[in-house]
C-alpha positions in Angstrom: -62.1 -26.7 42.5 -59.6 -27.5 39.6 -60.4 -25.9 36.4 -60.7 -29.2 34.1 -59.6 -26.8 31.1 -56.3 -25.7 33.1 -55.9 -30.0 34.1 -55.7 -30.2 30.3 -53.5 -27.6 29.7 -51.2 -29.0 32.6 -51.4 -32.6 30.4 -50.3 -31.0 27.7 -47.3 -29.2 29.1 -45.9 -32.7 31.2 -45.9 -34.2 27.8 -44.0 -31.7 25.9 -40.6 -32.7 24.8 -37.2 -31.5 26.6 -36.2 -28.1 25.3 -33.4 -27.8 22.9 -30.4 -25.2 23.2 -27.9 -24.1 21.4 -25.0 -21.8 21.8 -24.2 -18.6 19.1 -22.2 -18.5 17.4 -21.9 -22.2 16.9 -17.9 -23.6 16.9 -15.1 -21.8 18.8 -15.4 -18.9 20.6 -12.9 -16.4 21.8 -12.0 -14.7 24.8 -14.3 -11.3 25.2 -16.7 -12.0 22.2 -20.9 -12.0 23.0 -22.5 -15.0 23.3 -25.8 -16.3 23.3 -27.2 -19.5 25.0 -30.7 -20.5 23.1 -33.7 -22.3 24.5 -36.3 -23.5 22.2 -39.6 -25.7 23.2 -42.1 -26.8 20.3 -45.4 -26.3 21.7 -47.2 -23.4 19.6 -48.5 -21.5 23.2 -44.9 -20.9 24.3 -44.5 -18.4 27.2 -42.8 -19.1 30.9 -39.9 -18.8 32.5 -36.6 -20.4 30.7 -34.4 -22.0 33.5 -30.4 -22.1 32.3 -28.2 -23.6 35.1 -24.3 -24.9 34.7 -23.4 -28.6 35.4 -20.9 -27.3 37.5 -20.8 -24.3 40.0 -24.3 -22.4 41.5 -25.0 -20.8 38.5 -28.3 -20.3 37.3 -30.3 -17.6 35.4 -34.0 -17.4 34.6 -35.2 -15.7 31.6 -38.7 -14.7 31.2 -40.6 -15.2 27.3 -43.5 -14.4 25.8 -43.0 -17.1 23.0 -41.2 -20.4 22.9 -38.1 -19.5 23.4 -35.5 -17.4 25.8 -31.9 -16.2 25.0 -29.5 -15.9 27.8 -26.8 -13.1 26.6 -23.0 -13.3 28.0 -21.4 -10.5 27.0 -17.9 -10.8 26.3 -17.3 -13.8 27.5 -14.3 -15.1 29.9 -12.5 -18.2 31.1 -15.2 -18.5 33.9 -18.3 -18.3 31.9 -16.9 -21.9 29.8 -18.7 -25.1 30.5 -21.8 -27.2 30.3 -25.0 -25.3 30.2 -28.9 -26.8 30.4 -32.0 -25.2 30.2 -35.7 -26.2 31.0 -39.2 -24.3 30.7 -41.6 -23.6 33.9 -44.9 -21.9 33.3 -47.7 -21.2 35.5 -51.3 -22.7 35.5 -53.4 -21.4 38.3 -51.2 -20.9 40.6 -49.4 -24.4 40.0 -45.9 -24.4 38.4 -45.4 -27.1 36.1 -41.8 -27.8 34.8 -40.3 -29.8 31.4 -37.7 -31.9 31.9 -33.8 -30.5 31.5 -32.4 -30.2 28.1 -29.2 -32.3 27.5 -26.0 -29.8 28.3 -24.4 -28.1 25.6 -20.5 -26.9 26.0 -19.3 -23.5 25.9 -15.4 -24.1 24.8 -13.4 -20.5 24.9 -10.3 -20.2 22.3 -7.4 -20.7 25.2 -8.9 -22.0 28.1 -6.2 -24.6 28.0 -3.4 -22.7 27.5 -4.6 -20.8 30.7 -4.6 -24.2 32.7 -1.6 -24.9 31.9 -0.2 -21.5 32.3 -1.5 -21.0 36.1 
């Protein structure tokens, strides 16, 4: 028998808002400097597992939190780590996973990338 408590918790997580992310440092970015990919929800109980996936290619990384938010670290970053990144937040209620919807993408531009296109 469903827990009515954990059906209301479940509620409340379908109508939370898409997550936000962010990149760090914000603005252009060069070749073998660290980067971090931010996910942020805005519920208060926070906690679950932060999905980031790239629009292009099989990447995808989960990052487990405590709180309402997850950082995904690339260290020194290179030509292949440049793209479109999303993010979205799955926690468990009794041993149902519930999912938000996928941010919007945010763009990870590396200092060059262009030249090295055109340089190939």
């Amino acid at each position: 028998e469903t827990n009515p408590f954990l059906l209301s918790l479940a509620l409340i997580l379908l109508s939370f808002p898409q997550p936000t992310i962010s990149i760090e440092p914000s603005g252009v970015i060069n070749l073998n400097q660290d980067v971090k990919i931010i996910c942020s929800v805005t519920n208060e109980q926070g906690g679950g597992s932060f999905i980031f996936r790239k629009s292009s290619g099989s990447f995808s990384q989960t990052v487990n939190s405590s709180s309402n938010s997850a950082t995904l670290n690339i260290p020194k970053v290179t030509f292949t780590d440049a793209g479109d990144y999303q993010c979205q937040l799955k926690v468990r209620i009794s041993n149902e996973d519930f999912s938000t919807s996928f941010s919007s993408y945010v763009s990870l531009y590396i200092n060059g990338e262009f030249l090295s296109l055109f340089c190939k």
